[in-house]
C-alpha positions as CSV (number, residue, x, y, z in Angstrom):
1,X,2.4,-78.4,-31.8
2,X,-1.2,-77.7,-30.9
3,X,-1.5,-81.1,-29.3
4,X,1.6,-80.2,-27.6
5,X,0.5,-76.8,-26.3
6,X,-2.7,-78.3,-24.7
7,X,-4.0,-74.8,-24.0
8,X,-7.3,-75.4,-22.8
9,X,-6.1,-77.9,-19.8
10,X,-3.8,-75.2,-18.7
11,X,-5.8,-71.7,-19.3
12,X,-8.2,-74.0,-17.0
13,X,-6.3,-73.8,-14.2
14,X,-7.5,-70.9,-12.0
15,X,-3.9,-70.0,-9.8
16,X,-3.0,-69.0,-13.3
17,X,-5.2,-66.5,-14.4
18,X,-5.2,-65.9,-10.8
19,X,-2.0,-65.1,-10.4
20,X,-1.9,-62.5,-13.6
21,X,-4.9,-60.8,-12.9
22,X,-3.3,-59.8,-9.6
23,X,-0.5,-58.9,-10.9
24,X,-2.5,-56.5,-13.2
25,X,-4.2,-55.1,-10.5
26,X,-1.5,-54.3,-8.5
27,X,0.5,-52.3,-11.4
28,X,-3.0,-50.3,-12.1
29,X,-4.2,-50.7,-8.7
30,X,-6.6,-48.3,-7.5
31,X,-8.4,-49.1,-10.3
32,X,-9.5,-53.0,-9.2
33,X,-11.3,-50.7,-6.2
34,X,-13.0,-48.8,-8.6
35,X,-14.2,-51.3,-11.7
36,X,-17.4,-49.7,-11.9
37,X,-17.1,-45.8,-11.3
38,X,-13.7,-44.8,-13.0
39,X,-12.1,-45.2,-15.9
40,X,-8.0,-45.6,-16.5
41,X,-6.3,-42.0,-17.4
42,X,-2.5,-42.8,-16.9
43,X,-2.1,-39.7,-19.9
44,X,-4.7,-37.7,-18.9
45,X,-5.1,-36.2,-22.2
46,X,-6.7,-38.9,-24.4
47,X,-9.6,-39.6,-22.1
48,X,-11.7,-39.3,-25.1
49,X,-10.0,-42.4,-27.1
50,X,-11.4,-44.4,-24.2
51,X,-14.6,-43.2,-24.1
52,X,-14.9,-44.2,-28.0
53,X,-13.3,-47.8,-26.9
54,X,-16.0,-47.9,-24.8
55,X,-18.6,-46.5,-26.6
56,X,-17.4,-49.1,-29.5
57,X,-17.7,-51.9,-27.5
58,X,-21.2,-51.1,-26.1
59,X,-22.7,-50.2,-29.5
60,X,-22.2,-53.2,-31.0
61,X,-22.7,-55.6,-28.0
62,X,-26.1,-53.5,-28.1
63,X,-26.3,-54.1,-31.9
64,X,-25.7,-58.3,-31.5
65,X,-28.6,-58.5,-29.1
66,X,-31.0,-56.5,-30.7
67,X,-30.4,-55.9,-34.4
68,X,-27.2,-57.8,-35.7
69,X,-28.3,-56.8,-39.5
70,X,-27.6,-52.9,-38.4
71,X,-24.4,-53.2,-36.8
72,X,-22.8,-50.7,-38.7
73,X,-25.4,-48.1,-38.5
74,X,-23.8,-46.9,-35.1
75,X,-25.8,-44.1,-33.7
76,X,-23.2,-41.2,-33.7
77,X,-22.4,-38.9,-37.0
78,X,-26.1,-38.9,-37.7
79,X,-27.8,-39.3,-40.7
80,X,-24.6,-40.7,-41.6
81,X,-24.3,-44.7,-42.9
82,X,-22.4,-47.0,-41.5
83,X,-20.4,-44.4,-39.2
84,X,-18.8,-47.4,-37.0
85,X,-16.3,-47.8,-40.0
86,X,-14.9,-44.2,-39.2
87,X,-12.7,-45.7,-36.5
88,X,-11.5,-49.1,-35.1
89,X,-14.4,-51.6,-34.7
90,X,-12.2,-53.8,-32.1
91,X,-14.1,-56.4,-32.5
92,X,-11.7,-58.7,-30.9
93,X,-12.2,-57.2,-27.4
94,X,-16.2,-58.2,-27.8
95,X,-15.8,-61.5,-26.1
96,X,-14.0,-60.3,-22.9
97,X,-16.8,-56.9,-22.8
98,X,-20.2,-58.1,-24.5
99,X,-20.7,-61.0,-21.3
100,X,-20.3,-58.3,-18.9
101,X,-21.9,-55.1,-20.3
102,X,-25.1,-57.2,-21.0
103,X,-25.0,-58.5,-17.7
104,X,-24.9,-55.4,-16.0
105,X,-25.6,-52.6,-18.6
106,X,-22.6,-51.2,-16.8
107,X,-20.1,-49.9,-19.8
108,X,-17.5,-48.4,-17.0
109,X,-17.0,-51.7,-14.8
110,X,-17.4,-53.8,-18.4
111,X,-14.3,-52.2,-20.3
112,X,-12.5,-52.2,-16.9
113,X,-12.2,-56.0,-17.1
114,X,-11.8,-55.7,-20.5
115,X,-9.0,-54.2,-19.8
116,X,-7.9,-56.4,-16.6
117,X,-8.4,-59.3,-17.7
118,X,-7.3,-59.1,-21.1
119,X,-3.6,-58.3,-19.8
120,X,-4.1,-60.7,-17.4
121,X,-5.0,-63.4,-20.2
122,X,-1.9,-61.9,-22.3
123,X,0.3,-62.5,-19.7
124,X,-1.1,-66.0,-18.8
125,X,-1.0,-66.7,-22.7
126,X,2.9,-65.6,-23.1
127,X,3.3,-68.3,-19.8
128,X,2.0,-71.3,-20.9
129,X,3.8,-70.8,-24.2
130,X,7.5,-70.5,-22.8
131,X,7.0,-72.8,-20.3
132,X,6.0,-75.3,-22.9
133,X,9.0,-74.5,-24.6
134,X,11.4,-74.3,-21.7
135,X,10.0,-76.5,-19.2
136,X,10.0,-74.1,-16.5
137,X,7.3,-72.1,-14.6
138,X,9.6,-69.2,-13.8
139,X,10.3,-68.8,-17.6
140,X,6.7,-68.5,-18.1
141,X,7.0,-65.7,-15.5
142,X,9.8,-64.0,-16.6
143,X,8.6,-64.0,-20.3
144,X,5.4,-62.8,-19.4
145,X,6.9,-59.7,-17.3
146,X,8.8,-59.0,-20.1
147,X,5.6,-58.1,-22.0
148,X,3.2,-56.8,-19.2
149,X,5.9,-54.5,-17.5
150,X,6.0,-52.4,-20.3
151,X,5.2,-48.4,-20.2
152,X,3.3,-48.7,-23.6
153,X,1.2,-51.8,-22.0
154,X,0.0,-50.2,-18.6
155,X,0.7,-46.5,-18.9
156,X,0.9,-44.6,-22.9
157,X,-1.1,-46.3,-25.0
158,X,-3.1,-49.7,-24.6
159,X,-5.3,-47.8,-21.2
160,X,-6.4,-45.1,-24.0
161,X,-7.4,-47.6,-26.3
162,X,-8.4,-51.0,-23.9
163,X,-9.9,-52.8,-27.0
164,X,-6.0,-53.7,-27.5
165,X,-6.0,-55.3,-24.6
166,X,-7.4,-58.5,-26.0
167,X,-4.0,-59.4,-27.5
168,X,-4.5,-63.0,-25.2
169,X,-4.2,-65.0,-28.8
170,X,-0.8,-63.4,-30.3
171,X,1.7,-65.4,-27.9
172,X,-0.6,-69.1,-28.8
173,X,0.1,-67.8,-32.3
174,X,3.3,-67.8,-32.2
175,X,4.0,-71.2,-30.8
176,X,1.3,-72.7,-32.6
177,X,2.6,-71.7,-36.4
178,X,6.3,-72.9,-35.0
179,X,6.2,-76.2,-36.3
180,X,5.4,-77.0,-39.8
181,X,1.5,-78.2,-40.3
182,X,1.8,-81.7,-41.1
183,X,-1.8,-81.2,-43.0
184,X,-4.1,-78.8,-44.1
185,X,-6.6,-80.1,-41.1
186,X,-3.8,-78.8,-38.9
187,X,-3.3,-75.9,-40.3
188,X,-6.2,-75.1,-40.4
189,X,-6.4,-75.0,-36.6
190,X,-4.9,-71.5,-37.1
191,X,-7.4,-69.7,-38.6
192,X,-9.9,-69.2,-35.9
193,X,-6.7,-67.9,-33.6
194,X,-6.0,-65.5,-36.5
195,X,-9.3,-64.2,-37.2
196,X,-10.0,-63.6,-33.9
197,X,-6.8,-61.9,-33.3
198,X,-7.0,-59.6,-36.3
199,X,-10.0,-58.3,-35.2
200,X,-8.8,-56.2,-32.4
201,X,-7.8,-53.7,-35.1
202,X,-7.5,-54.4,-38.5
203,X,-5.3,-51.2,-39.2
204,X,-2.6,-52.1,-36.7
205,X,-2.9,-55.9,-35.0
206,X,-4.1,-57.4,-38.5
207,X,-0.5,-56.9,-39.9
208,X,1.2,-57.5,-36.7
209,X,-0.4,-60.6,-36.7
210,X,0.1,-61.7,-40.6
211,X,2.9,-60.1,-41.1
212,X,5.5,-62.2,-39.0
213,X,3.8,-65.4,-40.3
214,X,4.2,-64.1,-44.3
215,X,7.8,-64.1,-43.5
216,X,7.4,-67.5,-41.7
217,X,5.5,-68.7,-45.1
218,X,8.8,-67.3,-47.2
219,X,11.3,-68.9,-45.1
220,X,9.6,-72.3,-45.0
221,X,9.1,-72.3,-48.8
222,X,12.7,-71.5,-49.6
223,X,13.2,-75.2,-48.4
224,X,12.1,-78.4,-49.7
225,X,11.4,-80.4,-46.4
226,X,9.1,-77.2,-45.5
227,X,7.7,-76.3,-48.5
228,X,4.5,-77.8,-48.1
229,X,4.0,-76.6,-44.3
230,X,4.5,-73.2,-46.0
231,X,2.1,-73.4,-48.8
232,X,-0.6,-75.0,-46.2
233,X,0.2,-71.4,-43.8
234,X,0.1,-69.0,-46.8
235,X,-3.7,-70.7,-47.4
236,X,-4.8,-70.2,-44.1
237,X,-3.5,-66.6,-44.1
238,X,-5.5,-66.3,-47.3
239,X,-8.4,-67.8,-45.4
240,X,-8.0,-65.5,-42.4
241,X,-8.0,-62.1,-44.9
242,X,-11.1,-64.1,-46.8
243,X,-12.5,-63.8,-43.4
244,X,-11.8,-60.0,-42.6
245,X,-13.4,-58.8,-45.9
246,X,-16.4,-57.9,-44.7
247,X,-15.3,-56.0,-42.4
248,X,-12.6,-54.2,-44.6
249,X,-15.8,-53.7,-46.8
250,X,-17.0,-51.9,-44.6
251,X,-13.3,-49.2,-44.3
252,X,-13.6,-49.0,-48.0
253,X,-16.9,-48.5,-48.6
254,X,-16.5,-45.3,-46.1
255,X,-13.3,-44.3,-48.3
256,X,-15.8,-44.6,-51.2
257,X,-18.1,-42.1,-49.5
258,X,-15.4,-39.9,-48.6
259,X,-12.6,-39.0,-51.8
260,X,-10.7,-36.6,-49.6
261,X,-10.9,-38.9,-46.0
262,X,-7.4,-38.6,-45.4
263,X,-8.1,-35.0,-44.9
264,X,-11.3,-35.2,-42.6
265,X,-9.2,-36.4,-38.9
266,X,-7.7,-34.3,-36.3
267,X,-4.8,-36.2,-37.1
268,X,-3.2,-34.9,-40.1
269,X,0.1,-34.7,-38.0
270,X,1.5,-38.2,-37.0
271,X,4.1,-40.4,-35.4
272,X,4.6,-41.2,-39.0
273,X,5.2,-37.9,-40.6
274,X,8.9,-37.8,-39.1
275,X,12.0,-40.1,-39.2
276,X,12.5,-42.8,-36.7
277,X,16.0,-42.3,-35.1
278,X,18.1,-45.1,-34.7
279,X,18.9,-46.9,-32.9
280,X,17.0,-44.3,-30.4
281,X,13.8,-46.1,-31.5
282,X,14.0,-48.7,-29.5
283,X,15.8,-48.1,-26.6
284,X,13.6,-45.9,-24.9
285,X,10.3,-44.3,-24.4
286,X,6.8,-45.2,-25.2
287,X,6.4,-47.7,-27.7
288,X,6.0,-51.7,-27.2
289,X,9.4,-52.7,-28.5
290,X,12.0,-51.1,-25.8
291,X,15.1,-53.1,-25.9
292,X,15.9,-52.4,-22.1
293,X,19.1,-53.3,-20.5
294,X,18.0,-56.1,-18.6
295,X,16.1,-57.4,-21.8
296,X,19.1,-57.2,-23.8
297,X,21.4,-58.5,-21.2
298,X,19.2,-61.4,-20.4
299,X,18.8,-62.4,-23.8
300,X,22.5,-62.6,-24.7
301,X,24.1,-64.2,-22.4
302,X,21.0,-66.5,-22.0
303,X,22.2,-67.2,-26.1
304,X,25.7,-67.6,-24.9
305,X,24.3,-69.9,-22.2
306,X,22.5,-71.9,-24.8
307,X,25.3,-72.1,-27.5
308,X,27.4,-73.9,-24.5
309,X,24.8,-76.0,-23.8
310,X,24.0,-77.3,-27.1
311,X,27.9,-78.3,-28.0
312,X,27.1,-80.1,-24.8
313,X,24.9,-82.2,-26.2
314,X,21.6,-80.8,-24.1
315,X,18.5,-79.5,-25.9
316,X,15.4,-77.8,-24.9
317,X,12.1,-79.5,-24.1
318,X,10.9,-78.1,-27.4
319,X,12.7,-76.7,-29.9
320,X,11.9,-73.1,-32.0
321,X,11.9,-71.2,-29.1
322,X,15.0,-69.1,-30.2
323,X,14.1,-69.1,-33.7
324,X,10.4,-67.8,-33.2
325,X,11.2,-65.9,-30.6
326,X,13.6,-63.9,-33.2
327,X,11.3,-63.9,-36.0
328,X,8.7,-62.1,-34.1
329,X,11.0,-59.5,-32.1
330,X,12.7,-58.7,-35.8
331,X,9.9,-58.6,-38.1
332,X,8.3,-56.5,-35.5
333,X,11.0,-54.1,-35.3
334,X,11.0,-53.7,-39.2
335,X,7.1,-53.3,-39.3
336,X,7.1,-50.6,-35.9
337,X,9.5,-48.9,-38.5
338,X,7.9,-45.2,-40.2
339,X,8.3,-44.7,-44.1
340,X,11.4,-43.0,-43.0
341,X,14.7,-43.7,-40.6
342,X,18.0,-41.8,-40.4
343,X,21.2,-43.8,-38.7
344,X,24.1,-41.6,-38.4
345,X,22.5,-38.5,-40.2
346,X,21.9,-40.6,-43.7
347,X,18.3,-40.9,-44.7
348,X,16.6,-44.4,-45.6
349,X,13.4,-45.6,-46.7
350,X,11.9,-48.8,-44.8
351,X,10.2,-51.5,-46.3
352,X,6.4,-49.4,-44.9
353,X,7.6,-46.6,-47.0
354,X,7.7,-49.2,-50.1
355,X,4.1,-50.6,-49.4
356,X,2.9,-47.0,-48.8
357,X,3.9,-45.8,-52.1
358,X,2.4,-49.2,-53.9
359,X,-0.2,-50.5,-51.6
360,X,-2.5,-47.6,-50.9
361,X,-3.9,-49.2,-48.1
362,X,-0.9,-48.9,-45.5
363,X,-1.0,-45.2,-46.0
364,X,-3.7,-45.8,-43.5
365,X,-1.0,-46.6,-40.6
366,X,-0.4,-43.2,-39.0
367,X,1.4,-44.7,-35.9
368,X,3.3,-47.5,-37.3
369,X,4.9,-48.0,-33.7
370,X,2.4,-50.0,-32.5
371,X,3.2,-52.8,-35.0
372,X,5.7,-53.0,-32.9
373,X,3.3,-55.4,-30.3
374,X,4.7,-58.0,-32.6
375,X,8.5,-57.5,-31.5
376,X,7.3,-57.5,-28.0
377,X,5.7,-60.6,-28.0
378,X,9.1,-61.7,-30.0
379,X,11.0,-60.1,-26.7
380,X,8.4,-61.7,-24.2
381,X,9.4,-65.3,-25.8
382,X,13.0,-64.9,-25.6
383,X,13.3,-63.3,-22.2
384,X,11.5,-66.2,-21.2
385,X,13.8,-68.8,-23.2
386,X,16.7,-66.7,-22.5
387,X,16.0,-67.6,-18.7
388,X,15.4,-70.7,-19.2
389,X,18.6,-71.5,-20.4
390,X,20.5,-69.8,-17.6
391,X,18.2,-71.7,-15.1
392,X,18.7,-74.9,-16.7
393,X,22.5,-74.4,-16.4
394,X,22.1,-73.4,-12.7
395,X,20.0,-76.6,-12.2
396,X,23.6,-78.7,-13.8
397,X,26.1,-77.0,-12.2
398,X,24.1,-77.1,-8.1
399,X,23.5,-81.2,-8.3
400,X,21.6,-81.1,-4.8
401,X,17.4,-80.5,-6.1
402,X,17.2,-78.2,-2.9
403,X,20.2,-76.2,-4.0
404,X,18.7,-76.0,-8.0
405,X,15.6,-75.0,-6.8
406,X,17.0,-71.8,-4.5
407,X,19.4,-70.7,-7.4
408,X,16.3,-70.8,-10.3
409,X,14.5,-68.9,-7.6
410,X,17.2,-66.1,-6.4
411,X,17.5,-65.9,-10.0
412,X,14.0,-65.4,-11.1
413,X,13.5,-62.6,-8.0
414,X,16.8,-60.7,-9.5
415,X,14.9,-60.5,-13.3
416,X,12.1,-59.9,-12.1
417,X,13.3,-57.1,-9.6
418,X,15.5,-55.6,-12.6
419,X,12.5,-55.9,-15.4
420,X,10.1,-54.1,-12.9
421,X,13.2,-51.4,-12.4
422,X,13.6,-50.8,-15.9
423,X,9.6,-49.9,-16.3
424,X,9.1,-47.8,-13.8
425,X,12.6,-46.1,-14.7
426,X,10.8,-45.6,-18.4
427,X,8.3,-43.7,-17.5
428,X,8.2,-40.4,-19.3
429,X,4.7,-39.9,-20.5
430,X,4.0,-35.8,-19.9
431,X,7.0,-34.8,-17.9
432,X,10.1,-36.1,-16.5
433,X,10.1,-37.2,-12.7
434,X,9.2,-40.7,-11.3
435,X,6.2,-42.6,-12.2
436,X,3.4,-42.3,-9.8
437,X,2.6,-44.2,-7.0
438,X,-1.5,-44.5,-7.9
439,X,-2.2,-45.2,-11.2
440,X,-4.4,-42.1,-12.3
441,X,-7.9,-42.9,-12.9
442,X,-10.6,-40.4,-13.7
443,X,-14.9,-40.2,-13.6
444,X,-16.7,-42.4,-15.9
445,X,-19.0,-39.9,-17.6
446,X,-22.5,-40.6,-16.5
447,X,-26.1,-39.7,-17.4
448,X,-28.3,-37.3,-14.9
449,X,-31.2,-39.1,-13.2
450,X,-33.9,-36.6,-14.1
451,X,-32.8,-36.8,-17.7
452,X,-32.9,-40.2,-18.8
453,X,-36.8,-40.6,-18.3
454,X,-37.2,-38.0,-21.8
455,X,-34.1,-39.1,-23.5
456,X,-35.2,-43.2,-23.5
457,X,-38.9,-42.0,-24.3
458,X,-37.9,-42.3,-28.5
459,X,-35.2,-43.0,-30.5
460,X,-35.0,-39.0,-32.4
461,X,-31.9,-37.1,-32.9
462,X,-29.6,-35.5,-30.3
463,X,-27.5,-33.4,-29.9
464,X,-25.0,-32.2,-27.2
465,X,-23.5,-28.6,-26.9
466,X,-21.5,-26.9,-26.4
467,X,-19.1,-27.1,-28.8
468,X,-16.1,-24.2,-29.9
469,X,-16.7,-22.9,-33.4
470,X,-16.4,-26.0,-36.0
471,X,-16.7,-28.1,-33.5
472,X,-15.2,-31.1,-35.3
473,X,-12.5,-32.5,-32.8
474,X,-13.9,-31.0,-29.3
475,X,-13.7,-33.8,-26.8
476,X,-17.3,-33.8,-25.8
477,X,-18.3,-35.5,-28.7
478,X,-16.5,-38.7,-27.4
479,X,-18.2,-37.7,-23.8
480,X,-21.2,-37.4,-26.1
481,X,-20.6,-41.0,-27.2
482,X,-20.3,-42.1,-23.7
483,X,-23.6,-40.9,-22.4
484,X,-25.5,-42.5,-25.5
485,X,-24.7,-46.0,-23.8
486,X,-27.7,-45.3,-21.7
487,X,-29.9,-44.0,-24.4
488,X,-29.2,-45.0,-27.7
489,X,-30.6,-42.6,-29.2
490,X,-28.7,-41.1,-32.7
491,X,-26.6,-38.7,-31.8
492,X,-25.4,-35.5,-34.3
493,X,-22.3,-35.6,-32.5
494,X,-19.3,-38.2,-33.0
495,X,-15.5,-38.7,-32.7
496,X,-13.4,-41.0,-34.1
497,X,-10.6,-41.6,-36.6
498,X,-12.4,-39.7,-39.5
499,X,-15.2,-37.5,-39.5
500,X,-17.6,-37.3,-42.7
501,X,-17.6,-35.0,-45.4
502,X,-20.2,-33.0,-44.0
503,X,-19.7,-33.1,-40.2
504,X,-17.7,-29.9,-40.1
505,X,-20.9,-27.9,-41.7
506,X,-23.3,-29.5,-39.4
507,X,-21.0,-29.3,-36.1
508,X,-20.5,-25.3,-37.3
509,X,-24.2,-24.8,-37.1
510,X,-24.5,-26.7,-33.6
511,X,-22.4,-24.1,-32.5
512,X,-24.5,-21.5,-33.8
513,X,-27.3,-22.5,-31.5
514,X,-29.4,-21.6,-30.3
515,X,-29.8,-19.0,-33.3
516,X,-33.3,-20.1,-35.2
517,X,-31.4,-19.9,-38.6
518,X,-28.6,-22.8,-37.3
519,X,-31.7,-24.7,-35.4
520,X,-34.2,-25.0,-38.6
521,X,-31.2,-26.0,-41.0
522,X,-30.1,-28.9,-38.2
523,X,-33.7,-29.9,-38.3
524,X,-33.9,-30.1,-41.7
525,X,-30.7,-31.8,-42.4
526,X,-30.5,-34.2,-39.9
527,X,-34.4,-34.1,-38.0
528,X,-32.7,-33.1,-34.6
529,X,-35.7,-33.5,-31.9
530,X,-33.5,-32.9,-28.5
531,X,-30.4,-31.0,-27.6
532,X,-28.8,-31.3,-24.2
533,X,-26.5,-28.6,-22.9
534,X,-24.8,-28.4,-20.2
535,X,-25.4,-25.0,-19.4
536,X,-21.8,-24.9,-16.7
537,X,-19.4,-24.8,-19.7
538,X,-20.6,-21.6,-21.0
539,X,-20.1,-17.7,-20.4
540,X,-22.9,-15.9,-18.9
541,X,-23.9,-14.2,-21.7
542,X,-24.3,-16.9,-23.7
543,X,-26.4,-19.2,-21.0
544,X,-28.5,-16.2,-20.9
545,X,-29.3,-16.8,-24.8
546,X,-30.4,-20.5,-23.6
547,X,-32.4,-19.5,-20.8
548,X,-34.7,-17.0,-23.3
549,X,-33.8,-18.9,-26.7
550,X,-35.4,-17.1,-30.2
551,X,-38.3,-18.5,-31.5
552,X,-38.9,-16.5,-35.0
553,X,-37.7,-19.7,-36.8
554,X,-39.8,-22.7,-37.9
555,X,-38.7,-24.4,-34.4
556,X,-38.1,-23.4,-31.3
557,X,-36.5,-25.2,-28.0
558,X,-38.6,-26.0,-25.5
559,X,-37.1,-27.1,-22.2
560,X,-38.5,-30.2,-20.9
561,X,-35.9,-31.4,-18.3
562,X,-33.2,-30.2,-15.9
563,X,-30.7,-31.0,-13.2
564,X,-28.9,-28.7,-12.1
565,X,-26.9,-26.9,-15.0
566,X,-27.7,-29.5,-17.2
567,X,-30.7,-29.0,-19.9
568,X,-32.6,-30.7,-21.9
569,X,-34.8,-29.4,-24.5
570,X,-37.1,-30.7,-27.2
571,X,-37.4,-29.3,-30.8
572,X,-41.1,-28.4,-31.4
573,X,-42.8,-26.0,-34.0
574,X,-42.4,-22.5,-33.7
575,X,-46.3,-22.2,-33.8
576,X,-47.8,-24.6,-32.3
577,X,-50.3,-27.1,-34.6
578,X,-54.5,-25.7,-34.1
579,X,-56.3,-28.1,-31.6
């Protein structure tokens, strides 16, 4: 099958990636005019997930280059160890962001194409696979909209987190585990796709990924022609979890730290904490797997088209198409599934709900809708089969080349019209009404000029305010995040997943300041040296306080830089040292 696939001579060719990246562009344009100065903001209101993307991403290209060793010391939650493992890592996304950002040292215009070109890559991924098992181009097309066009895709989620756009390897995936491994050299062929793969986020796209192929690996052994190809999968899925456990080392040894973490997240409240509705789940709204009309529609009679085909002898170029395709869109439904769904008013638990009360690990899946990338890809494949079959019938039936070639092309425009219809008549992320004609973008955050010079002089604590009383899920702490790109310097503030044990105590002192009492305890918990504050998000009265701050503690702030209302002031003794 990998032989078959020959993915490097066609990923090579440059119409293709072409040809998706533009199609990319033009669903999120302005943002292709923009790469470098805005930043994707279809929700509006989770800004701050892509600022930690971002922030993610930077750290630990930042971290390969100059001190691999410390990769998990990220500089945010200070003094706290290994505070990367608070949140998702997304690793995967490193070789689409790393190139660019070290390049240019631009993080805005670096998880832009991140996020551009790892769509783009999906969709040219999800192509080459159903045209090599359909024969046809416009499959490839077709199967790939089916994917790309999706609300969850461009619009509700994967723009607020644009790691999770590197999702290029899930569609090769599929195709390549389709046909039993003749060997374990074969198999083995796998693993880098997996590991890879899984490393966008272990939480969600590690058992989107492995989950599909366990049930692959159960089918395959249930039969004695397949039961060697099954036990040579379920070894390199033991390989590829082999590979991830220094990383999920990393999770637990934070869950070690922290007895109560499920407590410490602004989350508490989740997708997961209420039934699923069906069959409501999947016919609507945000999530990957929406079974739209035009999906469903194609797909079945496509099957009906293929059924009459096959009595008639014909058989497609490669065969599994069908049977993959299904695998992935079902096991993907199950997984997108919550611990709990009601069908006509009765209550039932899902198989999550099982692993959640024996493996304590998937209690960590808050939002188990996003397993649902799984089914999509499942849906991409057979859209694209589905239309392959219809095509190849048209192709029979209209013997004249000329005449075949109109009617697979007035047919492709009419899917392609009706997928692009059922998106943008999906959209209902904040309020009902169309979707927009310009895909929101908003400011990357940037750095003053006349404050970098003092905040790249050392590597000492920071600390931005201000920050509301506890100060533990404000958004500026991902803003925070954002500005450290340009700094590096450790920074008191941080957002993410989970929060430490003692973040809340030291976040309610920040916003004490600048009372002496809160100042002297920060310094000696955490050896803050510099707080910046930007002086336009607070109340007269209390910019006043800044302007004249007390000094009868053991420190004092001293400013040392400004523009305009932004501050920047260094921690220094109270009395000054003799001399």
């Amino acid at each position: 099958m990998w032989n078959q696939l020959r993915v490097g001579a066609i990923l090579r060719a440059p119409w293709l990636l072409a040809f998706y990246l533009a199609g990319v562009a033009w669903l999120t344009w302005p943002l292709a005019g923009s790469l470098s100065s805005a930043l994707p903001c279809p929700t509006r209101i989770f800004i701050d997930d892509i600022y930690y993307s971002t922030w993610a991403l930077a750290h630990e290209s930042h971290a390969l280059l100059t001190a691999p060793w410390r990769i998990a010391d990220a500089n945010i939650y200070h003094p706290t160890p290994s505070a990367l493992f608070y949140g998702p890592a997304g690793l995967g996304a490193l070789p689409l962001f790393a190139p660019v950002f070290l390049a240019t040292g631009n993080p805005t215009l670096a998880i832009n194409v991140t996020f551009l070109v790892g769509l783009a890559l999906t969709g040219a991924a999800m192509h080459v696979v159903v045209r090599r098992w359909t024969g046809s181009d416009l499959a490839g097309v077709v199967g790939a909209a089916t994917l790309l066009a999706n609300q969850w895709v461009i619009w509700a989620f994967v723009p607020t987190a644009p790691h999770w756009a590197a999702l290029e390897l899930l569609p090769l995936i599929a195709f390549v585990a389709a046909a039993p491994f003749p060997s374990m050299r074969a198999a083995l062929r796998l693993l880098p796709l997996l590991v890879l793969q899984c490393l966008t986020d272990l939480v969600y796209v590690a058992p989107a990924v492995l989950g599909p192929l366990g049930v692959l690996a159960a089918i395959r052994i249930l039969r004695r022609d397949t039961r060697a190809a099954a036990v040579r999968l379920a070894a390199v899925l033991a390989l590829t979890l082999a590979a991830l456990l220094p990383v999920y080392r990393g999770y637990l040894g934070v869950r070690a730290a922290n007895p109560n973490l499920s407590t410490q997240t602004p989350w508490v409240v989740t997708e997961n904490s209420f039934p699923a509705l069906l069959p409501d789940r999947f016919l609507g709204g945000n999530d990957p797997l929406v079974l739209t009309p035009v999906a469903m529609a194609l797909v079945g009679l496509g099957a009906l088209v293929a059924l009459g085909r096959r009595r008639a002898g014909a058989a497609a170029p490669v065969p599994g198409g069908w049977a993959h395709g299904a695998l992935w869109a079902g096991v993907g439904a199950v997984l997108s599934l919550p611990a709990l769904v009601t069908v006509a008013g009765a209550f039932y638990r899902t198989p999550l709900g099982y692993l959640a009360m024996w493996a304590d690990p998937y209690r960590t899946i808050r939002v188990s809708s996003r397993l649902g990338v799984a089914g999509l890809v499942g849906l991409g494949i057979l859209s694209g089969v589905a239309f392959g079959e219809i095509a190849s019938l048209i192709a029979t039936r209209l013997r004249r080349p000329a005449a075949a070639h109109v009617g697979r092309g007035a047919l492709a425009a009419v899917v392609l019209g009706l997928i692009y219809h059922a998106y943008a008549t999906n959209y209902a992320l904040l309020q009902p009404g169309p979707m927009p004609a310009a895909y929101p973008l908003c400011a990357a955050p940037t750095v003053p000029a006349g404050l970098l010079p003092p905040l790249r002089a050392s590597r000492e604590p920071l600390l931005e305010v201000p920050l509301a009383p506890g100060g533990v899920v404000e958004n500026d702490h991902a803003a925070a995040m954002y500005h450290s790109i340009a700094h590096w310097r450790p920074l008191l503030n941080g957002y993410s997943s989970y929060w430490p044990t003692d973040f809340p105590q030291r976040m309610a002192d920040a916003a004490r300041l600048p009372d002496p009492v809160a100042l002297d305890r920060l310094v000696e918990t955490t050896g803050l040296a510099m707080v910046w504050l930007h002086a336009a998000r607070l109340s007269p009265a209390a910019r006043a306080a800044w302007f004249a701050p007390p000094g009868d503690g053991a420190h004092r702030l001293q400013l040392v830089a400004r523009s305009g209302t932004e501050l920047l002031y260094a921690v220094v003794p109270a009395t000054p040292s003799p001399g």
